[in-house]
C-alpha positions, 0 to 999 in steps of 0.5 A, a space after each residue: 185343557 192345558 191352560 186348566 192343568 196349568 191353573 191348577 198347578 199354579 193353585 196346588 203350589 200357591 197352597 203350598 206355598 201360604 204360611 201356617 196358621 199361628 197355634 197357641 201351643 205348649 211349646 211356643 208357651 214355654 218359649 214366650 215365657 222364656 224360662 227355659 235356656 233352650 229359647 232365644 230372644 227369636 224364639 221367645 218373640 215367635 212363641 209369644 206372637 204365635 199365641 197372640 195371633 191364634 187367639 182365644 187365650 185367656 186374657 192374662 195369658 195374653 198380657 204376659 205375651 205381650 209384655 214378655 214382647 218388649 224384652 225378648 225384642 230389646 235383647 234381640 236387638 242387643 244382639 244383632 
């Protein structure tokens, strides 16, 4: 019986612990675009992998996040 609440345990903190699915949401849109100031170059790279990564956007919409990709990594790595 002990071994099974240990198992448990393990499982309910392994869900826990699994990351969140990406969400292709308004937010992370206007960060991918990067029109806003309030978005930096990490946060631009994030809004356009998150919507890449939940799918089902359409496919010019997905053009824009990956070329919005490239600059936003290339002023990243300016910075650091």
């Amino acid at each position: 019986m002990r071994g099974f609440l240990l198992l448990m345990a393990a499982g309910a903190l392994g869900l826990l612990a699994a990351p969140a699915a990406a969400q292709d949401t308004p937010q992370n849109r206007r960060a991918c675009a990067g029109s806003e100031p309030a978005y930096s170059p990490s946060d631009q790279m994030a809004g356009c992998t998150a919507m890449i990564e939940a799918g089902g956007a359409k496919p010019s919409d997905l053009a824009v996040a990956f070329s919005n990709l490239r600059p936003a990594g290339a002023i990243r790595a300016s910075e650091e």
